[in-house]
KOLROPA-644778 format. One record per residue (C-alpha): z, y, x; residue in one letter. Coordinates in steps of 0.001 Angstrom, whole numbers, plus 500000, padded with zeros to 6 digits. Layout:
<atoms>
ZYXA;...
</atoms>
This chain:
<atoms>
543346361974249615X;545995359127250204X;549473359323247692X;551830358443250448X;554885358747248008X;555503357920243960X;558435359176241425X;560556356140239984X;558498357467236651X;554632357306238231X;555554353357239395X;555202350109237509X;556416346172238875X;551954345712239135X;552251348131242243X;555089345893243966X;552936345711247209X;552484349321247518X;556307350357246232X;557928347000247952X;560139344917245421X;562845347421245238X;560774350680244452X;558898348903241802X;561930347455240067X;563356350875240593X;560200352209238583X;559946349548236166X;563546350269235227X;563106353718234639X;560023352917232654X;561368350684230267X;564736353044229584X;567193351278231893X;570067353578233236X;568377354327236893X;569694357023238911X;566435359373239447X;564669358964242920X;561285358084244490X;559551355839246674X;557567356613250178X;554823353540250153X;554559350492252544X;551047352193253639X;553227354785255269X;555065352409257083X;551713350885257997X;550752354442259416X;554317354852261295X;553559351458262747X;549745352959264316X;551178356047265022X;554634355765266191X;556017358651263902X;556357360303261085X;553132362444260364X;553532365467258658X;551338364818256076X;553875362210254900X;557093364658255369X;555120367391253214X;555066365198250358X;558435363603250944X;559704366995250816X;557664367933247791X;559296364998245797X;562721365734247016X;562443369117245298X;561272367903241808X;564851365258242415X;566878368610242872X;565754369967240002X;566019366715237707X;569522366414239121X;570749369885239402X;572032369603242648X;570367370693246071X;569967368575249116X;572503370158251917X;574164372965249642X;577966372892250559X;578687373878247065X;576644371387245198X;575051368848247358X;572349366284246640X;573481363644248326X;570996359878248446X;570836356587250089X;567452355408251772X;566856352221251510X;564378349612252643X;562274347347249773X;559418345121251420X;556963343592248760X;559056339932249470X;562378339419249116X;563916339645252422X;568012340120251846X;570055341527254252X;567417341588256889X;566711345576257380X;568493348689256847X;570160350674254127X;572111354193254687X;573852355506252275X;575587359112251262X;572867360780253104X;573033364197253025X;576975364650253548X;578301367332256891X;581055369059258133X;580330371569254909X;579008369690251951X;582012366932252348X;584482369735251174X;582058370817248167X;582066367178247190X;585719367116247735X;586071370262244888X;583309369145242870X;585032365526241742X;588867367393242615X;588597363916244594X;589697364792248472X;589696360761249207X;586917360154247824X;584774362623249641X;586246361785252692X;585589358176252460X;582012358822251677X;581535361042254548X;583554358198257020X;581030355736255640X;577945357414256291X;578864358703260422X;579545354454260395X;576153353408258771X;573825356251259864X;575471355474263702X;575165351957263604X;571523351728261469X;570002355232263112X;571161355483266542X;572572351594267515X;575860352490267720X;577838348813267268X;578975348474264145X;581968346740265575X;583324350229267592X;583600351659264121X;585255348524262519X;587835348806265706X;588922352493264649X;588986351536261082X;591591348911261940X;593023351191264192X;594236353686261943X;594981350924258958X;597423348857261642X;598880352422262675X;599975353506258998X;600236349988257572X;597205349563255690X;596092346358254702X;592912347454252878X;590276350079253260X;591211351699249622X;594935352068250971X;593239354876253279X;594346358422252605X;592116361508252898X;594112362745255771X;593881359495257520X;590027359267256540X;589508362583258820X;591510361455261559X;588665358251261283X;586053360604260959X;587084362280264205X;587117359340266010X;583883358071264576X;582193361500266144X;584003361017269427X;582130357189269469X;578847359116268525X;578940361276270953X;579641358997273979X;577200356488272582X;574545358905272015X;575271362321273986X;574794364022270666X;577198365666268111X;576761363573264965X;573504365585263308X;574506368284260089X;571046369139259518X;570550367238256045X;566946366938256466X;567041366036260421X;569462362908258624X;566912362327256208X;563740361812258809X;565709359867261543X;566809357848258554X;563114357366256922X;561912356492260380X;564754354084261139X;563866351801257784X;560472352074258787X;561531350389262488X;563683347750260746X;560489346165259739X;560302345200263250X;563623344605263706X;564909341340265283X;566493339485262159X;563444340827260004X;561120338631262551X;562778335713262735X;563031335786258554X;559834335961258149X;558653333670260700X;561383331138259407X;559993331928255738X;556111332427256574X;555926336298255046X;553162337844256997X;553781340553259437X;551472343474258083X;552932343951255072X;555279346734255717X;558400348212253828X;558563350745251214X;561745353755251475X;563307354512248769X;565040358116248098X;567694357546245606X;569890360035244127X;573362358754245178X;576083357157241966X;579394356131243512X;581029353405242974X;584186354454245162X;585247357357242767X;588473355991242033X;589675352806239723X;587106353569237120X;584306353189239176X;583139350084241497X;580357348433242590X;578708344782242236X;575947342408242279X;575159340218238879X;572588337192238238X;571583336986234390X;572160332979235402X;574517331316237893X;572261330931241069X;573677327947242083X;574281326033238905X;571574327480236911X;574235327556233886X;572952330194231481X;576117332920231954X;576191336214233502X;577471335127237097X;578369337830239890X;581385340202241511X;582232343512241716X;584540345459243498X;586196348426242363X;586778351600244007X;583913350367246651X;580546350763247897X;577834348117247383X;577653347232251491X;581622346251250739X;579969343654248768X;577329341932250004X;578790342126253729X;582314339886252723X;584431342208253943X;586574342108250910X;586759339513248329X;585328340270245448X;586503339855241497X;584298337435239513X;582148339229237003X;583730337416234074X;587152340020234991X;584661343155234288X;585094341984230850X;589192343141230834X;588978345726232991X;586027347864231568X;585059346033228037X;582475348822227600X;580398348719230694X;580505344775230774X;578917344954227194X;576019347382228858X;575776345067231556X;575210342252229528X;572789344397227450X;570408345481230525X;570889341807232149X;569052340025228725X;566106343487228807X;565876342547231993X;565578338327231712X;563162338709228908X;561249341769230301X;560767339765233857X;560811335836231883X;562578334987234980X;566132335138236024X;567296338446237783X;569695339710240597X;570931342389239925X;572587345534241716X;574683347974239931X;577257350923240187X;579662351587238133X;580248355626238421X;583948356883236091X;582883353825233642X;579058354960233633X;576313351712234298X;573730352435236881X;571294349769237874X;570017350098241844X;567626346793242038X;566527344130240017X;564185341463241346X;564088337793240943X;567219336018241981X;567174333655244920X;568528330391243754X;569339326687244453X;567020324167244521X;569244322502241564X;569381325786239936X;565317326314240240X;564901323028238413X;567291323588235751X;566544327340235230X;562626326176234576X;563346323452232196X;565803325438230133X;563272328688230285X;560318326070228593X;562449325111226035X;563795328595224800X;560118329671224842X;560112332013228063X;557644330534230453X;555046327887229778X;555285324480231203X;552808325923233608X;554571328951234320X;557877326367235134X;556244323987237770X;555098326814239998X;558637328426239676X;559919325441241807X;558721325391245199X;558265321840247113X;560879322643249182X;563552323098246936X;562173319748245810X;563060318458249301X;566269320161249284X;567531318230245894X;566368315172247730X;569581315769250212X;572134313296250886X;575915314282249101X;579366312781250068X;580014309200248715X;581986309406245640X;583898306479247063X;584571307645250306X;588474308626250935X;588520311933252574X;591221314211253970X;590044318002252549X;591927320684254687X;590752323829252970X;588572325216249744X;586506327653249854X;583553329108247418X;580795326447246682X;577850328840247627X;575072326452248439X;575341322932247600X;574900319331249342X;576763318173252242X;577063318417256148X;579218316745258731X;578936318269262406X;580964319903265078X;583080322790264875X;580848325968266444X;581982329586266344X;579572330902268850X;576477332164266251X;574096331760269542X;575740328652270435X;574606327047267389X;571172328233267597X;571036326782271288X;572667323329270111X;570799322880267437X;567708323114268562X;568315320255270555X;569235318324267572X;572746318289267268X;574396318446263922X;576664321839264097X;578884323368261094X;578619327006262399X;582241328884261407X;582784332450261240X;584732334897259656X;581744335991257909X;578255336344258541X;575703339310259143X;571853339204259056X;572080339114263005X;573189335720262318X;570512334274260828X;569005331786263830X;572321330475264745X;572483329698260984X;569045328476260780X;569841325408263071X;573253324462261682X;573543321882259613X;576030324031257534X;577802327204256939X;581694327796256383X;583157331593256576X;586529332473256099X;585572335730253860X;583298337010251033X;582210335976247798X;579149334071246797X;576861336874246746X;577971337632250419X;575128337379253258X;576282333874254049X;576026332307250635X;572648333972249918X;570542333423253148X;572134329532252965X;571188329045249462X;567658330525250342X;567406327757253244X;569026324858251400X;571453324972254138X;575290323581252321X;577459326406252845X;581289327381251925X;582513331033251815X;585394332884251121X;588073330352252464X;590521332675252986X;593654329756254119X;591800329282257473X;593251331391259854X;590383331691262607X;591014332491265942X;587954333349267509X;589367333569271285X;591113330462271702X;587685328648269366X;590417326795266890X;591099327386263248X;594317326494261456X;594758325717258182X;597315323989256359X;599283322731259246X;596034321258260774X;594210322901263544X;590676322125263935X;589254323100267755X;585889323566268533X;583529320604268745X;585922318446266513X;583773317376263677X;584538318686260140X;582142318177256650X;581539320656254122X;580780320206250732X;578527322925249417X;578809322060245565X;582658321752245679X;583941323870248445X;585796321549249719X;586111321300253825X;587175317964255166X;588354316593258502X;586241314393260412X;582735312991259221X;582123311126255588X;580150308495254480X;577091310279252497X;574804308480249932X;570890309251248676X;571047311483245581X;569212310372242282X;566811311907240038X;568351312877236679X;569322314902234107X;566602318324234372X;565160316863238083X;563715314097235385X;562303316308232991X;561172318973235382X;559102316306237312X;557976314521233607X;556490318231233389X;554611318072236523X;553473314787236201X;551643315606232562X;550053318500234359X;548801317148237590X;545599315208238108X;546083313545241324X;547951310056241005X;551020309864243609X;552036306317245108X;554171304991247913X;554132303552251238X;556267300684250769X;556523297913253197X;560042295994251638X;561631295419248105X;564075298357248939X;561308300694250053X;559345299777246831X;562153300369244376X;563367303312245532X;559822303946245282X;559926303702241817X;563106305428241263X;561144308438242037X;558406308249240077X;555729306540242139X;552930304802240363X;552676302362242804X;551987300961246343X;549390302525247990X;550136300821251608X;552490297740252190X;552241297481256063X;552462293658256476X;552415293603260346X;556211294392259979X;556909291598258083X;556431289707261595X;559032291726263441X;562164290172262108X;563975288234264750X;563454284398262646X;559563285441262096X;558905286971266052X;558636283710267745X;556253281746265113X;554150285368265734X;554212284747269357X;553280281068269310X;550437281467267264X;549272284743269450X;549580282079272669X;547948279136270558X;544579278565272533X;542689276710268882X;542408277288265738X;543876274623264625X;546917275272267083X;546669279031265643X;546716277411262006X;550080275382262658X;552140278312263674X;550803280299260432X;551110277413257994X;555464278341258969X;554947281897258326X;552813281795255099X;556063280893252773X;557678284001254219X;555004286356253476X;554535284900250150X;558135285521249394X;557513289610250724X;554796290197248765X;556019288379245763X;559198290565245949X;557627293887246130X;554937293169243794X;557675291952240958X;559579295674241829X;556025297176241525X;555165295157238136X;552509296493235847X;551512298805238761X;549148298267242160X;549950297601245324X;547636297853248196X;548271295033250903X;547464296078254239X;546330293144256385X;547100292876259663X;546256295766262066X;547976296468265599X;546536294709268352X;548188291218268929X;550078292239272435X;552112294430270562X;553901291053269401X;554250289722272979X;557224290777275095X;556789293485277216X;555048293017280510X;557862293925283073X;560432291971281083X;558317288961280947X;557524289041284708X;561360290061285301X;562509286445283233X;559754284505284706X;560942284930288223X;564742284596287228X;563918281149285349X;561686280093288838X;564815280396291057X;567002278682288585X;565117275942286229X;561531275519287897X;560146273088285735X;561522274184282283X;559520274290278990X;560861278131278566X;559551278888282046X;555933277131280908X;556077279655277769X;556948282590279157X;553919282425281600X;551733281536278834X;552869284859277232X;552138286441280533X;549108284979280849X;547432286073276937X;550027289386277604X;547317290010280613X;544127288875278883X;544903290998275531X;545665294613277486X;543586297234277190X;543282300491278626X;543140302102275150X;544919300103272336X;544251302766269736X;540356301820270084X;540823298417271302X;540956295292269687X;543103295142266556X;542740295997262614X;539657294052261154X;538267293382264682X;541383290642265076X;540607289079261405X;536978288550262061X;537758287385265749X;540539285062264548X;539683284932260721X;542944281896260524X;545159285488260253X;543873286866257402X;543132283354255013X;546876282721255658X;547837286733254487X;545022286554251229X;546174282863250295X;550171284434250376X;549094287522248331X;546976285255245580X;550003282552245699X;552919285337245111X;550580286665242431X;549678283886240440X;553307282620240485X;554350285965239223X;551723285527236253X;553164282522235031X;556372284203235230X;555244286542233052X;554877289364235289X;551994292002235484X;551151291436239756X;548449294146240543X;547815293577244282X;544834294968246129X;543762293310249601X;542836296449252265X;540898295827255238X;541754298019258047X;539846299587260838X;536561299288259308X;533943301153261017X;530702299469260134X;529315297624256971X;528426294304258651X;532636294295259478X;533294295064255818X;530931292987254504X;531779289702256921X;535647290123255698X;535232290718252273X;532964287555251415X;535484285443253557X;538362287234251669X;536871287163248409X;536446283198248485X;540090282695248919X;541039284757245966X;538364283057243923X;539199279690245151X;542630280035244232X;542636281695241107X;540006278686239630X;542540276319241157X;545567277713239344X;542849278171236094X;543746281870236088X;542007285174235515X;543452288037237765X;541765290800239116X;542436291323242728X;540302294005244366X;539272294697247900X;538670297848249607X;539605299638253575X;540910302456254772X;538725304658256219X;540458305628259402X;537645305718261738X;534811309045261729X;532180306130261400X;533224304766258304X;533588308295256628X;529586309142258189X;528667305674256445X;530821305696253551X;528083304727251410X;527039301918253456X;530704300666253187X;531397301386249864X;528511298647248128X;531590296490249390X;534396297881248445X;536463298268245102X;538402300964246403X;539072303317249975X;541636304685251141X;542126307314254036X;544621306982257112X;544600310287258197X;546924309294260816X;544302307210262469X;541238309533261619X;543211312565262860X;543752310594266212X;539942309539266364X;538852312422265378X;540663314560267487X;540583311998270444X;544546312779270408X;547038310279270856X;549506311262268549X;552302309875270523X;550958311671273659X;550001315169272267X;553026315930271021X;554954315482273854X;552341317185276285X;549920319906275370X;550355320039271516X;553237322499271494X;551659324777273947X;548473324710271292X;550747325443268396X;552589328491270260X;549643329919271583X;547658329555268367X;545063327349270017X;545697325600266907X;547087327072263898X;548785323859262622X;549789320774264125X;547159318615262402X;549246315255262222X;551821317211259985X;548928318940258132X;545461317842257507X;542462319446259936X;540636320857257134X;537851321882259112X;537246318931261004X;539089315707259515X;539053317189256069X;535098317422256498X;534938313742256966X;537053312936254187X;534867315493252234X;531767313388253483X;533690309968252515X;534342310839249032X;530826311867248124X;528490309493249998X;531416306738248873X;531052307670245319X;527242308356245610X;526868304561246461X;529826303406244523X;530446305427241613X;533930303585240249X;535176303842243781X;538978304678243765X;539620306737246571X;542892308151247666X;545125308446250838X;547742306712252459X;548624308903256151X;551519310790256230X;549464314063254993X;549838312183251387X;553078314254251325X;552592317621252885X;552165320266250037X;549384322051251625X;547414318931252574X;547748317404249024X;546059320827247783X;543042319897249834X;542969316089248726X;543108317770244764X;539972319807245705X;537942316792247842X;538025314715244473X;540430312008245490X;542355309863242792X;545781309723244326X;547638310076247209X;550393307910249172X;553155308742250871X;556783307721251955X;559476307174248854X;561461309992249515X;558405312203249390X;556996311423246069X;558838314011244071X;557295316487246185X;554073314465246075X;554486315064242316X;555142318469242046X;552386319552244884X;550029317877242747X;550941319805239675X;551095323225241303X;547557322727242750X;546322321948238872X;547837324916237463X;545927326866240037X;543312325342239523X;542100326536236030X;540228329047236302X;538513328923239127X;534837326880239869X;534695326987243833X;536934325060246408X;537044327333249293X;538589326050252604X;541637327828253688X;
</atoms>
């Protein structure tokens, strides 16, 4: 028989996917002898079975009711008595961490009756009143879709009419004149008197947490945060502590560690004389937790107590939720705080050294895109910069964009692409895609555990809160602040690690690895097995390279060398030349050059390799484009006939004409060109061997490797390599040197993975282009596909991923799979890595860890994640014998 619902006692954190993250921390608490108000938990299976059914069944209210009569008994109170009522909030706890996005009611239980029993229970008239106020606002807005903002209209109705500034100012007389007009809005929104049958509150309740799953905002979160759809949400029952009993009571959310620093030191607010929505929603600002400490020396102490239990019972950091009820601590969650990417890294370094996690343990607290977040450009110290306002640094880095206060404005714009600072008073979990696609947050209210600051932080979004000198004026779409008034689509920046706002856009600069970023990724890097190298094709591109960590080059595109404007024409002329020898001239002018490039990035590359890339587009890609040739051709005939420009431009035309192909991409380029026109590649070899040998008696370390592209049969590799290798050994016995320079391909084409063995008596080394393979594979043109049918594939899950962002592991993957071991078979010191852009996707660099490749390649700024990928997929590694394809 199924246990649809579990006491806080019968729970443990090990049944978090059947009690949801809250329930279990609920029931952890309570096991290990935390101060947690009694209560139980209704499972995620029954949500499940509310989903297939479409209600309650009453197999699930029997036992709901069942446990809400063993909580009357441990609390001594009775659920709907007027005298002494039971009174609970029911809230929502999915198994993942999903803040803000579905529903909470709280002082359930509370009518017409049992709000005067509260009222002569704690001799507290206000108090009562203001609970009962709360819950017609919450149970009408969360139960029956009343808008929240009808309510908030009386509220500052009545506030303006007796000059109120604050909701504590409120008296109890006032607080019934609210709660009369908050039943009037009931009834015309629903046609029903607001319900005071406890237990018909408690069901609609239950059933309405149970919708939220499928609520809007809940979606979109975990679409924008890949949490699967069928996991359901847990209820919880929780006897009710109140942190609005008057000044010795309040209400407050703590992190053992400050979520956006990572600074070891309790970090949170509190409010007192409030509820724990007043918090978390920004509609008041909030003390820092470090004030607790005056105000109630006692219950800080206990707070400090539970938060270290807590850190060292979890080994991770914790966010908290507490009540404070007439100076008594009551926990209400605990789970593992959201935090900065900065903070991540910081928080797993320091937790190694004091002996809380294992090194292990500490790179798979990090995730890759946290990496990527760190890796975010920040204002330029230099820069002068005009700050209007301060606000609370809630989630760091910086933004420049234009001023929008329209939440689904911003979602509209920036899906398009434009940079938007979205900026609102505060924000609500309603928000969340107009904050998704702004570039960064700024609200005028709340603290820094308020919606804005902890969905931003979550999405590495830079994000300001509480800046209470803007005066916003929603209407007219300005803000003023300090004399300066800002109007919508006028372009502000935000810093998210200082708070400060600032008029018009700033010059931004790359951040650089230090400090804990160096020793978290020094972790990684003595845990991983997979190599991680660069594609580098300048000096610049190969030392920033190295600045973050890459052990090399492990593709130097040369063809781009030939692009710059003094190096174009020579390219042309020798594509035109008709000879050899003509051919031979024109590169004899460019071989100095290329020298020069590769003797610049191997010196920023010294003591490590870097693979050399010989030429690969087709050769028309060089010329001019056809129209604009033709265009200049008949201008120059009307106006100089018999000019030398005129005779070259139709020559371009002309070799323009006879080099066009219907289909470049399997057309005549990579190693096709170099065995057609072999001149091409001596001159690139006899540069790479120069810039090396020079560099040798320099007293350098050159490591260069010579790749071969578009190999697709062994006669191709083996023609090019003998020709190749004869240069290198030429010149090295010339210059009386010994230097290893080895020669490999990429494997790019299905062929050469189906005869990697073939290829590989040949080769030193392979390496894949899984941009190339994924095109040939696929018979997609990258370029093409996405801008036709690829979207409509990825929407209507004709593919599940776009495989140019993430590698085909069925297909592709089997090829590479096929490379590796008939390579090896035939080869078996064969390096083997990868150089496409999957070298820095996380998931694709798991499958490259599994098909036995040595390293993988990919663009500077990705190596750190490169790095860390590599280290997660070792950790997960141990312990398990078979690679199974996801």
């Amino acid at each position: 028989m199924a246990k649809w619902v579990y006491d806080f006692e019968e729970g443990s954190e090990q049944m978090r996917n059947l009690l949801g993250g809250k329930g279990a921390g609920l029931s952890e608490m309570t096991r290990i002898g935390l101060p947690v108000p009694p209560g139980f938990t209704i499972t995620t299976e029954a949500c499940k079975d509310y989903q297939k059914r479409g209600y309650i069944s009453e197999e699930i209210k029997q036992e709901t009711l069942e446990h809400l009569r063993k909580l009357e008994e441990k609390t001594a109170k009775k659920f709907g008595d007027p005298e002494n009522p039971l009174l609970v909030s029911v809230r929502s706890g999915a198994p993942v961490s999903m803040p803000g996005m579905m529903d909470t009611i709280l002082n359930l239980g509370l009518n017409d009756e049992a709000v005067e029993g509260l009222k002569k229970l704690t001799q507290n008239g206000r108090f009562a009143y203001d609970s009962y106020r709360r819950f017609i606002q919450m149970f009408g807005d969360v139960v029956m879709g009343v808008p929240h903002e009808e309510f908030e209209k009386i509220l500052s109705y009545h506030k303006e009419k007796n000059g109120f500034k604050s909701d504590v100012e409120l008296t109890e007389e006032v607080l019934k004149e609210v709660i009369a007009d908050y039943k009037k809005l009931y009834r015309e929104h629903t046609g029903k008197d607001f319900p005071q049958d406890p237990m018909e509150q408690l069901f609609l309740a239950i059933e309405a947490v149970f919708k939220s799953w499928n609520n809007p905002r809940a979606i979109t979160y975990r679409m924008l945060n890949k949490i699967p759809d069928d996991l359901g949400t847990a209820v919880n029952i929780v006897m009710m502590v109140f942190g609005n009993m008057g000044n010795d009571s309040a209400t407050g959310v703590a992190f053992t560690r400050n979520p956006s620093t990572g600074e070891k030191k309790l970090y949170g607010e509190y409010l007192v004389n409030a509820q724990g929505e007043d918090v978390v929603a920004g509609i008041r600002t909030p003390k820092q937790i470090d004030e607790l400490k005056n105000e109630m020396p006692e219950t800080y102490n206990e707070l400090l107590r539970v938060a270290n239990i807590l850190e060292h019972h979890y080994r991770d950091m914790q966010d908290m939720e507490f009540t404070i009820e007439r100076g008594k601590l009551y926990m209400l969650q605990t789970r593992s705080g959201k935090r900065t990417a900065r903070a991540a890294v910081k928080i797993a370094v320091d937790m190694v050294k004091e002996g809380l996690i294992t090194k292990e343990e500490a790179v798979l607290r990090v995730s890759t895109e946290q990496i990527d977040q760190l890796l975010h450009k920040m204002i330029d110290p230099k820069a002068e910069v005009k700050v209007i306002a301060k606000g609370l640094p809630a989630s760091p880095g910086a933004a420049s964009g234009k001023v929008v206060f329209d939440v689904k404005e911003a979602a509209q714009r920036g899906k398009i692409g434009e940079a938007v600072i979205l900026v609102r008073p505060e924000t609500t979990p309603e928000d969340l895609e107009g904050m998704a696609h702004s570039q960064g947050i700024l609200t005028t209210r709340g603290g820094m555990t308020a919606h804005a600051a902890v969905v931003a932080r979550g999405m590495g979004i830079p994000c300001i809160v509480g800046a209470e000198s803007i005066k916003l004026d929603l209407e007219n779409k300005t803000f003023v602040v300090n004399g300066v008034t800002v109007r919508e689509n006028d372009i502000i920046t935000i810093d998210g690690t200082t708070g400060n706002v600032i008029l018009g856009e700033v010059p931004m600069v790359e951040p650089e690895l230090s400090g804990e970023f160096e020793e978290f990724l020094k972790i990684a890097d003595e845990l991983r097995k997979l190599g991680v190298k660069a594609n580098a094709n300048t000096p610049e591109e190969a030392r920033r390279a190295r600045s973050y960590g890459a052990e090399g080059i492990g593709l130097c595109r040369t063809e781009r060398m030939f692009l710059q404007p003094d190096r174009l024409p020579v390219m042309q002329d020798m594509i035109i030349a008709e000879t050899p020898e003509e051919r031979r001239e024109h590169l004899s002018k460019l071989e100095p050059l290329q020298k020069k490039d590769f003797y610049e990035i191997l010196k920023e590359m010294d003591g490590f390799p870097v693979i050399i890339r010989l030429l690969d587009p087709p050769l028309h890609e060089f010329l001019p484009q056809r129209e604009r040739l033709e265009k200049e051709i008949e201008e120059l005939r009307q106006t100089d006939f018999d000019s030398e420009l005129l005779k070259k431009k139709e020559r371009q035309l002309k070799r323009s004409k006879e080099l066009s192909e219907f289909n470049p991409m399997i057309g005549f380029r990579g190693c096709r060109v170099g065995i057609i026109y072999p001149e091409i590649y001596e001159m690139q070899t006899q540069a790479i061997v120069d810039a090396a040998i020079q560099l040798k008696k320099e007293g350098f370390n050159p490591k260069p490797k010579i790749m071969l592209p578009l190999i697709g049969h062994v006669n191709e590799m083996r023609t090019l390599r003998e020709k190749v290798e004869k240069i290198v050994k030429d010149k090295l016995n010339e210059a009386g040197m010994n230097l290893k320079i080895e020669i490999g391909t990429m494997v790019e084409v299905p062929r050469a993975a189906l005869t990697a063995d073939q290829i590989a008596q040949y080769a030193d080394f392979f390496s894949y282009g899984t941009n190339d393979l994924t095109q040939t594979t696929f018979a997609y043109s990258r370029d093409d596909a996405e801008g036709t049918f690829l979207p409509y594939y990825l929407e209507h899950k004709i593919l599940e991923k776009d495989p140019f962002m993430t590698i085909d592991r069925d297909g592709v993957g089997k090829l590479v799979r096929i490379g590796v071991v008939l390579g090896r078979h035939a080869n078996p010191s064969l390096e083997i890595g990868v150089c496409g852009e999957h070298g820095g996707d996380p998931e694709s660099i798991e499958f490259f860890h599994y098909a036995g490749l040595d390293y993988v390649s990919c663009s500077p700024f990705r190596v750190p994640i490169a790095r860390l990928a590599a280290a997660q997929v070792s950790v997960k590694e141990k312990g398990k014998t078979v690679f199974v394809d996801k």
